[in-house]
N, C-alpha and C positions, 0 to 999 in steps of 0.2 A: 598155222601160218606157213609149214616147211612144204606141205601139200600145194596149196596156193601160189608158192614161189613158183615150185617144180613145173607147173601146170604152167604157171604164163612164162617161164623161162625155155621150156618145150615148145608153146604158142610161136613163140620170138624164134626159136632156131626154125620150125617150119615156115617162118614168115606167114604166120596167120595176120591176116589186118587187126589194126588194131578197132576192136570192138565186135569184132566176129569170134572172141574165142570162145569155149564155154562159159556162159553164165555161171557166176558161184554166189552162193550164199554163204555166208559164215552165220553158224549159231552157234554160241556161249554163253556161259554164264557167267560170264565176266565183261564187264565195260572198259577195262584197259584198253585192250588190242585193238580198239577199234580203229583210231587213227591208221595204227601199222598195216589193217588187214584191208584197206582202203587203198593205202601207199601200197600195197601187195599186189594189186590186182580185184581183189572183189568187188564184184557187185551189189553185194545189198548187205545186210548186217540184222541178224535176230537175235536178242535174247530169251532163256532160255528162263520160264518153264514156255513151251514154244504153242502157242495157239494154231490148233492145227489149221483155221479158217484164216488168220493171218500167214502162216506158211503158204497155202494154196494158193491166198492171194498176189504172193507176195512172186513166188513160179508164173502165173498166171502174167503177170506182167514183165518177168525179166523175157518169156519168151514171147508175149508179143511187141517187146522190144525191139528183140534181136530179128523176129521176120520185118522188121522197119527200116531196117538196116540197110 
């Protein structure tokens, strides 16, 4: 979550818009965080053991997302 922060608190000082900054995925293995890592900044959310054809998928559309943009 302190990566996360730093990243869209960097986003916010360059004045990136908002929804152009890097796409993030959070994976864990924990279901706590998720609210917070949502309130953080991320994008999408995986738990962990991590399918790697749900991973792919999951990239696959945060970037043709963001070319939508």
């Amino acid at each position: 979550l302190e990566v996360l922060r730093r990243i869209r608190d960097t986003e916010k000082e360059n004045k990136t818009p908002e929804g152009k900054g890097i796409p993030i995925i959070m994976v864990t293995a924990f279901k706590e965080p998720f609210m917070e890592s949502f309130k953080s900044g991320c994008d999408a959310y995986i738990l962990k053991p991590v399918d790697p054809d749900t991973l792919i998928a999951k990239i696959d559309q945060l970037l043709e997302a963001s070319q939508n943009r």
